[in-house]
TORPA-4810 file (N, C-alpha, C, O; in nm, 3 decimals):
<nodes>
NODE_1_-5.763_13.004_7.967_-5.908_12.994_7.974_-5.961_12.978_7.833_-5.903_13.037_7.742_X
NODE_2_-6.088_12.890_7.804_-6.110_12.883_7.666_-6.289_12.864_7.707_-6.355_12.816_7.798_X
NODE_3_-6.310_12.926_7.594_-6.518_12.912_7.611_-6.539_12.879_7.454_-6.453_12.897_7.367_X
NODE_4_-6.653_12.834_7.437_-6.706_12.828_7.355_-6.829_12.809_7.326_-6.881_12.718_7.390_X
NODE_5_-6.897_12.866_7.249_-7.043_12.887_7.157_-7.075_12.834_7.027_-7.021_12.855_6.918_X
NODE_6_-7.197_12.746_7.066_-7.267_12.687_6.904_-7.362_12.761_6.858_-7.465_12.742_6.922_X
NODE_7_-7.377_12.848_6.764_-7.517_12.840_6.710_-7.536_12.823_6.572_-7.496_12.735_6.495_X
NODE_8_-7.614_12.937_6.551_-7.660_12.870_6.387_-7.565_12.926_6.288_-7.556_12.879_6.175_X
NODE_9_-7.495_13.026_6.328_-7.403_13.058_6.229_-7.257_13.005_6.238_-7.168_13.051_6.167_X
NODE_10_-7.238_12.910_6.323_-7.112_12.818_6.358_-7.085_12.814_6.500_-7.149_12.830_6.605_X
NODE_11_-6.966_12.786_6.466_-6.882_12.790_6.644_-6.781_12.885_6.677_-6.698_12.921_6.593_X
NODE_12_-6.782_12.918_6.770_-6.720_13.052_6.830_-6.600_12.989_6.934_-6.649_12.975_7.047_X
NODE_13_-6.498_12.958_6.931_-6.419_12.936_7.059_-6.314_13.093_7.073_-6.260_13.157_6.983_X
NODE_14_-6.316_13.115_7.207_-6.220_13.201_7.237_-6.113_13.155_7.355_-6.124_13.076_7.449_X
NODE_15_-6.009_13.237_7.312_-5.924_13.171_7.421_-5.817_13.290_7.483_-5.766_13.377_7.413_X
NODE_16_-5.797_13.275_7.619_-5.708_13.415_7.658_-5.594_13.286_7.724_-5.619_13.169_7.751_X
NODE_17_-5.467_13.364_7.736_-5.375_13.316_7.774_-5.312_13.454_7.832_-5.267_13.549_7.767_X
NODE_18_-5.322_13.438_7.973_-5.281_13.533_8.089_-5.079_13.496_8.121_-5.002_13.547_8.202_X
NODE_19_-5.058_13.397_8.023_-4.918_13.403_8.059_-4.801_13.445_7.983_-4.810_13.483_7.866_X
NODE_20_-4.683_13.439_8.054_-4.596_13.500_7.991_-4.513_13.425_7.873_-4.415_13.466_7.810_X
NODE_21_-4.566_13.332_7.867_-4.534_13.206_7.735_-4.613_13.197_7.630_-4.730_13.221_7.662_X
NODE_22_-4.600_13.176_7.535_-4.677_13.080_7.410_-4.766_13.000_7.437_-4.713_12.950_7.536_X
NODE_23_-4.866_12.945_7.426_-4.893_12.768_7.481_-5.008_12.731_7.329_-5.099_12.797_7.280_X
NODE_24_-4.963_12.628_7.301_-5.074_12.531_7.225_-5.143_12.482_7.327_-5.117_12.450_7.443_X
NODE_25_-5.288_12.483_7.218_-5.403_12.444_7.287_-5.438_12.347_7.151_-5.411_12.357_7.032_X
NODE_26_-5.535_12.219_7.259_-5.573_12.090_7.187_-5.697_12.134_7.186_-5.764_12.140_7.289_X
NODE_27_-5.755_12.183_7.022_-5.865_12.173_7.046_-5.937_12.012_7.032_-5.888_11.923_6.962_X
NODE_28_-6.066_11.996_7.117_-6.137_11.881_7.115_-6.267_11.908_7.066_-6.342_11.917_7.164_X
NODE_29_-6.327_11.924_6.967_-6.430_11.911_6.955_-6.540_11.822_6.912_-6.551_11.765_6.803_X
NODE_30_-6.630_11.818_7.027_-6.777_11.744_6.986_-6.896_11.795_6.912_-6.912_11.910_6.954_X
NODE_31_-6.986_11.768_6.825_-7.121_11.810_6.805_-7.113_11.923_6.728_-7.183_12.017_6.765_X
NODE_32_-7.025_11.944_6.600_-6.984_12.066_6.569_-6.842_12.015_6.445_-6.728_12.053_6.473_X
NODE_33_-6.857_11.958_6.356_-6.722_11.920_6.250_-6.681_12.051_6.171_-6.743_12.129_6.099_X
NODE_34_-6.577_12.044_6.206_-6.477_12.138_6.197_-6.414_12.153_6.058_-6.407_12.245_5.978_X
NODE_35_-6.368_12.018_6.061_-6.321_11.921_5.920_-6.348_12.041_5.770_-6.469_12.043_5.743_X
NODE_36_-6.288_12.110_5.701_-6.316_12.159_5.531_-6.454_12.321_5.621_-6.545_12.372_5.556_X
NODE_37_-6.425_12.351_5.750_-6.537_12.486_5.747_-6.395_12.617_5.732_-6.275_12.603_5.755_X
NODE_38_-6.462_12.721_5.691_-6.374_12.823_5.678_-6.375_12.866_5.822_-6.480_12.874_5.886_X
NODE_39_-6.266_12.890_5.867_-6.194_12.918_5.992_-6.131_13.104_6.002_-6.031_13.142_5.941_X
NODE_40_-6.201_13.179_6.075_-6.136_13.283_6.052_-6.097_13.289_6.230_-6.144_13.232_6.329_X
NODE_41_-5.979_13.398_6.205_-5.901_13.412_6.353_-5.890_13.539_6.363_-5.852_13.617_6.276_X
NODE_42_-5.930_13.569_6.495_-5.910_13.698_6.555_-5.790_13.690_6.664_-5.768_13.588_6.728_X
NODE_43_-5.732_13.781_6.675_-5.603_13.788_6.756_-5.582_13.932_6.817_-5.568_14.022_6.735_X
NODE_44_-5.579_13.960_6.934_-5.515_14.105_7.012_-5.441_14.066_7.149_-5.461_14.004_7.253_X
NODE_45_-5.350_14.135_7.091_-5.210_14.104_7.165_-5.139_14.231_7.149_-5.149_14.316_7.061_X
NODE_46_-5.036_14.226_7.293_-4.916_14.364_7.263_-4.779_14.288_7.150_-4.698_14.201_7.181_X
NODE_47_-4.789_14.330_7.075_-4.617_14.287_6.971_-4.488_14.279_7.050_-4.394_14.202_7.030_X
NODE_48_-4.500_14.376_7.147_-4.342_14.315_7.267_-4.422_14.224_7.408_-4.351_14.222_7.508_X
NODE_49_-4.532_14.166_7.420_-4.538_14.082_7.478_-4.551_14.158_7.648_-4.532_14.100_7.755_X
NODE_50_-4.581_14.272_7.629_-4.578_14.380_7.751_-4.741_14.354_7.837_-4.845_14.408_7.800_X
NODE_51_-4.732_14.291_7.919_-4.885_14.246_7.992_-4.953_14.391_8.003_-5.070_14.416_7.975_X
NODE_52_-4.849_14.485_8.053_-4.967_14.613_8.124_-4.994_14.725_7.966_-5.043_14.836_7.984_X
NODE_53_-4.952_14.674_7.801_-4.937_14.699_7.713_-5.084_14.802_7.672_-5.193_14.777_7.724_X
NODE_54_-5.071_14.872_7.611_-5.180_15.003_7.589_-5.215_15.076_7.485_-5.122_15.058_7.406_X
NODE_55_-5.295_15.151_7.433_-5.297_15.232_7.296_-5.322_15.371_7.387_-5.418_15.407_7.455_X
NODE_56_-5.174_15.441_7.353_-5.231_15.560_7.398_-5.326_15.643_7.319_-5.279_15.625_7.206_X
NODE_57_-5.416_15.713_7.304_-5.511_15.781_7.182_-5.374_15.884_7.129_-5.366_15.899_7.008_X
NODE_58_-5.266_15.954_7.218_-5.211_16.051_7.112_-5.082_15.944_7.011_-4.987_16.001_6.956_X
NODE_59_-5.095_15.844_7.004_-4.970_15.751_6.963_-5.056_15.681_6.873_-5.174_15.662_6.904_X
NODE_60_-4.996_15.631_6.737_-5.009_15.553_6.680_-5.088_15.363_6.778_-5.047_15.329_6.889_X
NODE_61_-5.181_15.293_6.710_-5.229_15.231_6.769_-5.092_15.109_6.835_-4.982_15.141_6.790_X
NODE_62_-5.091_15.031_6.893_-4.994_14.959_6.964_-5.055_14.836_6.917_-5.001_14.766_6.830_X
NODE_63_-5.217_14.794_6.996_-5.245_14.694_6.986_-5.353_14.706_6.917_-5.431_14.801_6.914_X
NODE_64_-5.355_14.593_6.854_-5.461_14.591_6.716_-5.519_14.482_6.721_-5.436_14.393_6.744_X
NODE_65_-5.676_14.424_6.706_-5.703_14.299_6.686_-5.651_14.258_6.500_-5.700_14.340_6.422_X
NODE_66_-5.586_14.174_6.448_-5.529_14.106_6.377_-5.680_13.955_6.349_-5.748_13.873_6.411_X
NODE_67_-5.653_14.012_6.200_-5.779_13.895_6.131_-5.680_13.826_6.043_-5.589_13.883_5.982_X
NODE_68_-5.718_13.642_6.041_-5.646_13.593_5.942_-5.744_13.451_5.894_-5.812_13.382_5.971_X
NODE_69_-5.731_13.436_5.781_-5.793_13.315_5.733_-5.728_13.207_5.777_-5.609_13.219_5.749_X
NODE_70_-5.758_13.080_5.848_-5.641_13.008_5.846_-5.737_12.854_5.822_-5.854_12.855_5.785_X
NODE_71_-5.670_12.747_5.848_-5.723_12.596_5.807_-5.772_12.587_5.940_-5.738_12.670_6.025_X
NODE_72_-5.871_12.466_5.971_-5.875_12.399_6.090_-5.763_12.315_6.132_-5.697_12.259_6.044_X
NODE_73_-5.733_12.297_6.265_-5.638_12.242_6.319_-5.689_12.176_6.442_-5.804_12.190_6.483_X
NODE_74_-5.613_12.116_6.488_-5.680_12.024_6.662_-5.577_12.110_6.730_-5.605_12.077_6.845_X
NODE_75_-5.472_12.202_6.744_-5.355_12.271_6.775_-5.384_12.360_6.732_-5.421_12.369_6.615_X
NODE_76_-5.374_12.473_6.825_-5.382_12.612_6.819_-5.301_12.672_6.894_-5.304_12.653_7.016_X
NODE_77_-5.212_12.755_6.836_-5.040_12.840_6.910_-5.094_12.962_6.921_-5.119_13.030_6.821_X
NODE_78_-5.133_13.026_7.109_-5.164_13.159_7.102_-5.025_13.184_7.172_-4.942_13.118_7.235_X
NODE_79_-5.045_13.327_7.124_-4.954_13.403_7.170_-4.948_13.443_7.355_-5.045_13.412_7.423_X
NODE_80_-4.833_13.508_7.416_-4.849_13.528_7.536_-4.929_13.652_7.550_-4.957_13.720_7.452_X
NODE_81_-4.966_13.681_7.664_-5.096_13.766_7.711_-5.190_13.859_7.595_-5.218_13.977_7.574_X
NODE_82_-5.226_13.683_7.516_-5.359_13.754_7.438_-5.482_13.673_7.429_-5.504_13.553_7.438_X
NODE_83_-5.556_13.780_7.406_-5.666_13.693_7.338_-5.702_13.639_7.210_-5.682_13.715_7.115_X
NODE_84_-5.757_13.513_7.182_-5.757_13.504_7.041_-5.928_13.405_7.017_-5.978_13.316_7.085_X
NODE_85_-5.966_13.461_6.915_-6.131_13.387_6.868_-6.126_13.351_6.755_-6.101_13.414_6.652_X
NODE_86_-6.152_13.241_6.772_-6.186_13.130_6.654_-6.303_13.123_6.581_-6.395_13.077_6.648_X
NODE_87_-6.330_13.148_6.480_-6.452_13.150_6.436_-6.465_13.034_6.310_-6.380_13.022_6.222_X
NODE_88_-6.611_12.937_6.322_-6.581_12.850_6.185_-6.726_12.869_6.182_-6.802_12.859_6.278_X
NODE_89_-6.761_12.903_6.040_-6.829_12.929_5.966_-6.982_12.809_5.969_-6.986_12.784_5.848_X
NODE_90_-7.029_12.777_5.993_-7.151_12.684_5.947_-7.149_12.586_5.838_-7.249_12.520_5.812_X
</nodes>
């Protein structure tokens, strides 16, 4: 599943991947150049890839949303059962 939002402070795409694989996604975008904007990535996911995966409060955290600077791309590699948000800057 993938959504996405324009406004004035950029574009927002998010994307969940409910499966038990990897999958690249093509991004396509219209009305919105991508091209040289700073791209930041959000990512939360379990690290063993465990769908019913959890933070217990008495345990060290498990799953963490994960921030990374990265380039624009038309290809985007999410991980299996996570979510991940794209953010590009204005």
């Amino acid at each position: 599943d993938v959504q996405a939002a324009l406004s004035g402070e950029g574009l927002t795409v998010g994307i969940v991947n409910t499966s038990k694989e990897s999958a690249t996604v093509k991004l396509s975008v219209s009305g919105f150049d991508i091209t040289g904007k700073k791209l930041t990535r959000y990512e939360i996911a379990d690290p063993q890839n465990d769908p019913a995966g959890f933070n217990d409060p008495d345990q060290p955290y498990r799953i963490e949303t994960k921030e990374s600077k990265e380039t624009a791309a038309d290809n985007v590699v999410v991980k299996p059962y996570s979510v991940t948000v794209l953010v590009w800057e204005k």
